[in-house]
Structures are given as C-alpha cells and as structure tokens.
C-alpha beads as a LAMMPS data file, in Angstrom:
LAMMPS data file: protein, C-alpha beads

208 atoms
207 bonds

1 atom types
1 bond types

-500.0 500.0 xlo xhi
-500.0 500.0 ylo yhi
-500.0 500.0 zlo zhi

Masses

1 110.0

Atoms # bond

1 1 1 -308.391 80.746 287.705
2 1 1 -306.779 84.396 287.308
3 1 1 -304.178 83.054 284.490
4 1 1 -305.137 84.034 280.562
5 1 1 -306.406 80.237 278.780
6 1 1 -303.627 81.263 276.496
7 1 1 -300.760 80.718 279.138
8 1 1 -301.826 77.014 279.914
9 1 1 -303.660 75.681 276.572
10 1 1 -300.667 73.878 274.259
11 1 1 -301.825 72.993 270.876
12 1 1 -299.215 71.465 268.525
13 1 1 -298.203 72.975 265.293
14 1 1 -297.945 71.020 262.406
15 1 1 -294.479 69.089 262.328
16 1 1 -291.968 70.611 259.702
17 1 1 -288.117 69.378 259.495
18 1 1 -287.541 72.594 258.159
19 1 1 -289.146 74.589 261.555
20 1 1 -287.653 71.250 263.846
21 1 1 -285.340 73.503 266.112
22 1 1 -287.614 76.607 265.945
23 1 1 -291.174 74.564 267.009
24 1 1 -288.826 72.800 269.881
25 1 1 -287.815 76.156 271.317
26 1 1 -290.798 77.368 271.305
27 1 1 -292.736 74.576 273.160
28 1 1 -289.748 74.378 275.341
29 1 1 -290.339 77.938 276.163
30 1 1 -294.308 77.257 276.837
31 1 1 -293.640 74.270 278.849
32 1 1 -290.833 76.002 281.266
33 1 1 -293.980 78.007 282.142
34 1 1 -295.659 75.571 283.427
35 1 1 -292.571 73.362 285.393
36 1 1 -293.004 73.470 289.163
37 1 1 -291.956 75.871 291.639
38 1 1 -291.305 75.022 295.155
39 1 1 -293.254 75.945 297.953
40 1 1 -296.151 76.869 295.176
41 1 1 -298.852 74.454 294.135
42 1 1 -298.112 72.191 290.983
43 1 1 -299.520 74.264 287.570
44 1 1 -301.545 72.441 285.152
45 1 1 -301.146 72.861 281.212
46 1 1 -303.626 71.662 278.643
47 1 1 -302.826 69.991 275.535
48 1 1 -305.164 69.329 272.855
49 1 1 -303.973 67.393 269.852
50 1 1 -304.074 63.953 267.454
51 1 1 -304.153 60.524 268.821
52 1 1 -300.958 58.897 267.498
53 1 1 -300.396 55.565 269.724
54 1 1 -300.657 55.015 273.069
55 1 1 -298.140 51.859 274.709
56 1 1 -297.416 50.459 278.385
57 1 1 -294.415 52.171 279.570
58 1 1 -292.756 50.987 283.736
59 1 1 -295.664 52.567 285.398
60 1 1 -298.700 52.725 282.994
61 1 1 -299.198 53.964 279.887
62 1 1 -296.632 56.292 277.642
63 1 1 -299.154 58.713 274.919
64 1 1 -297.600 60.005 271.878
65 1 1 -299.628 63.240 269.783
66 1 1 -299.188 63.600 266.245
67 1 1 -296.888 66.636 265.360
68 1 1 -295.066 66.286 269.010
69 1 1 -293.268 62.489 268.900
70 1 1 -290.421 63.686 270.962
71 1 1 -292.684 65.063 274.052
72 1 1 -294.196 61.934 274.963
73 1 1 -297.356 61.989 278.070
74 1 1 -297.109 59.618 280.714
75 1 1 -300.217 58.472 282.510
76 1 1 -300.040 56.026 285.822
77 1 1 -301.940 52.715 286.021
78 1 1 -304.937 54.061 287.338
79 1 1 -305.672 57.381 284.907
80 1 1 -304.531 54.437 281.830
81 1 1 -307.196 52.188 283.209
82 1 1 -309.607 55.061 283.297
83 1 1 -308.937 56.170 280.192
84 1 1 -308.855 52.833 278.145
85 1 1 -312.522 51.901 279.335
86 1 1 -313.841 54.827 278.231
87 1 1 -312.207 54.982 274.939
88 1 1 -310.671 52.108 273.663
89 1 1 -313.419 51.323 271.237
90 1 1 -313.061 54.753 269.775
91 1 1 -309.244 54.005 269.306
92 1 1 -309.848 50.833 267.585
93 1 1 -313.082 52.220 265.787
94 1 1 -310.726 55.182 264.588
95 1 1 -307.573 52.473 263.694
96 1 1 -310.238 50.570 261.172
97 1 1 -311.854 53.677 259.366
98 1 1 -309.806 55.556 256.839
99 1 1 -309.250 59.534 257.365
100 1 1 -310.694 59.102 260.989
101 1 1 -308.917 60.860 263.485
102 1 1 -309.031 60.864 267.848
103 1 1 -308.941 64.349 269.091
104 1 1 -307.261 63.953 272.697
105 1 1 -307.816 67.077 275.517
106 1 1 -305.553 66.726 278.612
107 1 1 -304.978 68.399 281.364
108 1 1 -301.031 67.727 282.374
109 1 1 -298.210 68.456 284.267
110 1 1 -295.036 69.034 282.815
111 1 1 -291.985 67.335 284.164
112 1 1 -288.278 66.978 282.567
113 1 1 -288.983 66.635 278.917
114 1 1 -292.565 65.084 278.905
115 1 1 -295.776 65.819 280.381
116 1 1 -297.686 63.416 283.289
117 1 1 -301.726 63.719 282.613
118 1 1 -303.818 64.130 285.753
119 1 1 -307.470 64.093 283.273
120 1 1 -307.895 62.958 279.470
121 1 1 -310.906 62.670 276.865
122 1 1 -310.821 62.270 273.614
123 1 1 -313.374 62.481 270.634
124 1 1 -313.407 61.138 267.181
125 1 1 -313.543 63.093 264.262
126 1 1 -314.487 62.546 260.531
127 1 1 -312.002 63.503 257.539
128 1 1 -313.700 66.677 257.883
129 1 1 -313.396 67.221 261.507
130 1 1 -317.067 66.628 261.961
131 1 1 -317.560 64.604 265.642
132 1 1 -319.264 61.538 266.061
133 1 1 -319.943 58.810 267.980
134 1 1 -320.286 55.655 266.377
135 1 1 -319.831 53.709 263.168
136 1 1 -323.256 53.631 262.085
137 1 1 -323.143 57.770 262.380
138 1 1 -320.225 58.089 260.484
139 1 1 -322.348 55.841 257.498
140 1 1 -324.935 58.667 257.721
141 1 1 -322.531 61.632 257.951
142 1 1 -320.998 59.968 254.062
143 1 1 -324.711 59.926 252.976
144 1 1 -325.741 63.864 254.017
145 1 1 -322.037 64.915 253.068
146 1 1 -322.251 67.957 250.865
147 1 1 -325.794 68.330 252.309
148 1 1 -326.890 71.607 254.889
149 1 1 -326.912 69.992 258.868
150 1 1 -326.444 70.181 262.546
151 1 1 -324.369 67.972 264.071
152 1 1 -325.676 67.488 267.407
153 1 1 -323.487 66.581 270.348
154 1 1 -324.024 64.769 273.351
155 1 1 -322.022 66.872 276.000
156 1 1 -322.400 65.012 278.860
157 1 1 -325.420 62.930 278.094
158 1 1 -324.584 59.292 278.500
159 1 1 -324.536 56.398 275.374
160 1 1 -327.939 55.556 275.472
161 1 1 -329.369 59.005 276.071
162 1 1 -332.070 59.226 273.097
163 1 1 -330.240 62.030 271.323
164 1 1 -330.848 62.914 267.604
165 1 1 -327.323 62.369 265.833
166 1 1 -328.085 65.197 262.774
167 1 1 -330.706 67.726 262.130
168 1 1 -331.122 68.118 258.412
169 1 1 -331.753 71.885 257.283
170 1 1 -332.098 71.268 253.773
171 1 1 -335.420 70.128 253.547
172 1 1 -339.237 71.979 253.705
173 1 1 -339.198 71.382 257.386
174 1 1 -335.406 70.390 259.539
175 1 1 -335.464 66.790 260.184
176 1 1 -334.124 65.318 263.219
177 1 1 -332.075 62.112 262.248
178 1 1 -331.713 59.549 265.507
179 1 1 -328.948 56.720 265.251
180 1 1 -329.923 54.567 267.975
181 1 1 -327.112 52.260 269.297
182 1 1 -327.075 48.167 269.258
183 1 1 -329.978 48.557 271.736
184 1 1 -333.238 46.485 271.963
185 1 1 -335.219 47.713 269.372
186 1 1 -338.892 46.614 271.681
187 1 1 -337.389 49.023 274.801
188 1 1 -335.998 51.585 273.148
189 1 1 -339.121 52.295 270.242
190 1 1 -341.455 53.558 272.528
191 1 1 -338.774 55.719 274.113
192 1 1 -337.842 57.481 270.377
193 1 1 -341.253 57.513 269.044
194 1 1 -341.940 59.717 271.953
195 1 1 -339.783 62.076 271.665
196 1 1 -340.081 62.091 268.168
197 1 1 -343.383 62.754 268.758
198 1 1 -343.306 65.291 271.276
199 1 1 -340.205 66.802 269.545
200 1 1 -339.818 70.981 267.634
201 1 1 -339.000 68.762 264.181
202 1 1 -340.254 66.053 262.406
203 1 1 -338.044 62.230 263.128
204 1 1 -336.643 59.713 261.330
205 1 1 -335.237 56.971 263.316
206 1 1 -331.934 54.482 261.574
207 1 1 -332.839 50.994 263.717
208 1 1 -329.628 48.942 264.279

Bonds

1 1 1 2
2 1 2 3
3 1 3 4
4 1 4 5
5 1 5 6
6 1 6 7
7 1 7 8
8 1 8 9
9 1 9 10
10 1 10 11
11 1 11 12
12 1 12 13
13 1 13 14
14 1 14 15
15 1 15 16
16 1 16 17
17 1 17 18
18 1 18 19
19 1 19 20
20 1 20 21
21 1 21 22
22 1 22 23
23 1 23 24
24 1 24 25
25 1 25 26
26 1 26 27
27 1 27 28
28 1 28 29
29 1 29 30
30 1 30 31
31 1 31 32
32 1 32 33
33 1 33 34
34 1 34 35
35 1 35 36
36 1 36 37
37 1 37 38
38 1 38 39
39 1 39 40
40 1 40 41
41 1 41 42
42 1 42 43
43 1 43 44
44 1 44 45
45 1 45 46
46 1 46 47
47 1 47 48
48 1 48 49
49 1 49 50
50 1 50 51
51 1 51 52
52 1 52 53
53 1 53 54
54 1 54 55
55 1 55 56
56 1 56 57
57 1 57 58
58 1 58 59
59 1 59 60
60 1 60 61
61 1 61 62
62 1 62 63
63 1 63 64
64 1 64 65
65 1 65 66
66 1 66 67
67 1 67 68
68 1 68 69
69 1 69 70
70 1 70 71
71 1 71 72
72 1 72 73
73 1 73 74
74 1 74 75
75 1 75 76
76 1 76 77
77 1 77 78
78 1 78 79
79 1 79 80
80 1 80 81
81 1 81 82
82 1 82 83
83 1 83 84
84 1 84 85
85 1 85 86
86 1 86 87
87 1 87 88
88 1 88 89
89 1 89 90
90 1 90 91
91 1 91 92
92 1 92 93
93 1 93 94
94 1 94 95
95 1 95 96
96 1 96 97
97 1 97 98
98 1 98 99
99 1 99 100
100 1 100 101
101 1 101 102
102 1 102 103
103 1 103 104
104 1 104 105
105 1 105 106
106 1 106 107
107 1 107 108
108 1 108 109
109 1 109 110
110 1 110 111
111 1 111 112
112 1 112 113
113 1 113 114
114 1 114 115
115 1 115 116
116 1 116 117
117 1 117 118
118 1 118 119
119 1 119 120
120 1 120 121
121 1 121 122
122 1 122 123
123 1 123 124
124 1 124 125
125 1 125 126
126 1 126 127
127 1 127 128
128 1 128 129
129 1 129 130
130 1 130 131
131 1 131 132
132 1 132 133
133 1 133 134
134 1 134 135
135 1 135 136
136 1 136 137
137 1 137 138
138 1 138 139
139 1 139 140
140 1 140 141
141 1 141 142
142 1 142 143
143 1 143 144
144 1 144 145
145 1 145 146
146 1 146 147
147 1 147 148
148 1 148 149
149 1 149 150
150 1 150 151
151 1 151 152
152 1 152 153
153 1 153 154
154 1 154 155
155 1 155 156
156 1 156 157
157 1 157 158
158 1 158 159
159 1 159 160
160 1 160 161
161 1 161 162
162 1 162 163
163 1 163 164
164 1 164 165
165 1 165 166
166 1 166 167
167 1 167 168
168 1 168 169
169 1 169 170
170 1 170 171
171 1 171 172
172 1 172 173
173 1 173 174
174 1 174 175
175 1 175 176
176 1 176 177
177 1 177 178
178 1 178 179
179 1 179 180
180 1 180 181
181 1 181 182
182 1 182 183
183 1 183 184
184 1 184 185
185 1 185 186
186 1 186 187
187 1 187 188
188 1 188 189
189 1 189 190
190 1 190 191
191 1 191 192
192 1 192 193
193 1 193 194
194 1 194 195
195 1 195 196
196 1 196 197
197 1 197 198
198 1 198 199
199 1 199 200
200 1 200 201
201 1 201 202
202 1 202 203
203 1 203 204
204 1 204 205
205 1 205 206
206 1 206 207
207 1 207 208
C-alpha cells in the first residue's frame, strides 16, 4: 500500500558466528516493525529465503530458512496442507539433486520470536540460481550450461501449459526448446507441433 517494499521485505543475510549478535539485532529491529499494534490492523512482512526443513509442530507445520535457524515460521493445518500439495515434489525433487536449492517467498506475521505465514510459494533453483521446473529441465539446463539462453518462466501458467522451457540464442536462428511433462505423447503432439509451428522461432520438442 503507501509503505516503502523496503520496510516489509526481510531477506536473510548469510549466517556468520562472528556477526551472530549483530545479524540478531538487526532482524530483531526489522521484525519489531512489523509486531502488532492494537486497535490497528495486523501488518504483514515478507520473507524470501532457502528452504531448510519443514516438520509438524502442535498446530501444523514449523518452517526453518537457511541463515535464520533460530526464527522459525509457523504455518496452521490448513496453509501446511496448502502448501505441501503444491510443493512437496519440488522439496523431495530438490532433497535428491545435488546443489539444488527451494527458494521460499512468504508473506508473514510476526509474533513473539517467530513469524506465522498467512501465503507461501516456493521455486527451485539450479546451482546457479537458474529456475526450473522439473527434473528432465534441469538434464537440459547441464547440457546448454556455458551456452547463450532464455530461461523462460511459467508465471502463472499451469503444469501442462505448452510452454517452451529454454530459448537458445546461440545458434543462426534462437531455438525454442519444449520439455513436455510425463504427458501422453498422442494428445499432447498435435498440441506442440502447433505451436511450434505457428511459433516467432524454430522448435525442438524433448518427448518424455
């Protein structure tokens, strides 16, 4: 609304023993910002930060960020629901690969000494913090590393939105590079080859 992004967005600084006391003040600081005031309505921080673990705690679920272990998030049984259809797969997908990392966004309240999330998302990165979606894009993005690209996002297109996964700048003409999920091959052919077809840049199309 009227407040700066600046005043609400908490990103955590890299954990140093060294800076321990100094890092704690200072997100202490930020968060008594954001604690409630009565008679006004409740304020709303935003974190954005690593995936470390996430584990059932009384009410639902307790989520711990890298570099922050000692400001834990709460979410209740609902939000944890929510959030673990949506992205447990990316958790466990993230948990097998090496270097992979979950990038979580939250929207939170703060409450004495840990935050309570009212919305979450998160998004997995490469070693390189490059997004992507699946596995089978992540065996592409190790094949064009080192190479000139796009990575091209989905936003809020859904899973089986025919979406190209890379466009390739490198060559005579940019390539579009389409990843196609575990999907039936026979109903969604027609659907790539058209756009393919129809599409600014020439296709190549990964089958599962």
């Amino acid at each position: 609304k009227t407040k700066a992004l600046a005043s609400i967005l908490y990103i955590p600084p890299h954990f140093n023993v060294e800076k321990k006391d100094a890092i704690t003040a200072a997100r202490n600081q930020f968060m008594h910002g954001l604690r409630p005031v009565k008679g006004k309505p409740t304020q709303l921080g935003m974190v954005i930060g690593i995936f470390k673990k996430i584990e059932p705690s009384m009410y639902g679920a307790r989520l711990t960020l890298k570099h922050m272990p000692d400001f834990p998030f709460y979410m209740d049984e609902a939000t944890n629901r929510k959030f673990e259809k949506a992205f447990i797969s990316k958790i466990q997908m993230v948990d097998e690969q090496e270097g992979g990392q979950l990038i979580i966004i939250a929207t939170f309240s703060v409450s004495e000494g840990h935050g309570v999330i009212r919305e979450i998302a998160a998004m997995m990165v490469s070693p390189q913090w490059l997004p992507y979606d699946t596995h089978r894009e992540r065996q592409i993005m190790a094949r064009i590393e080192g190479r000139t690209f796009i990575k091209c996002l989905r936003y809020n297109l859904g899973p089986t939105a025919a979406v190209a996964s890379f466009l390739l700048l490198d060559t005579k003409e940019p390539v579009a590079l389409y990843c196609p999920g575990d999907l039936n091959e026979e109903e969604a052919a027609a659907r790539y080859e058209a756009i393919v077809a129809s599409g600014s840049y020439a296709g190549w199309i990964w089958w599962a």
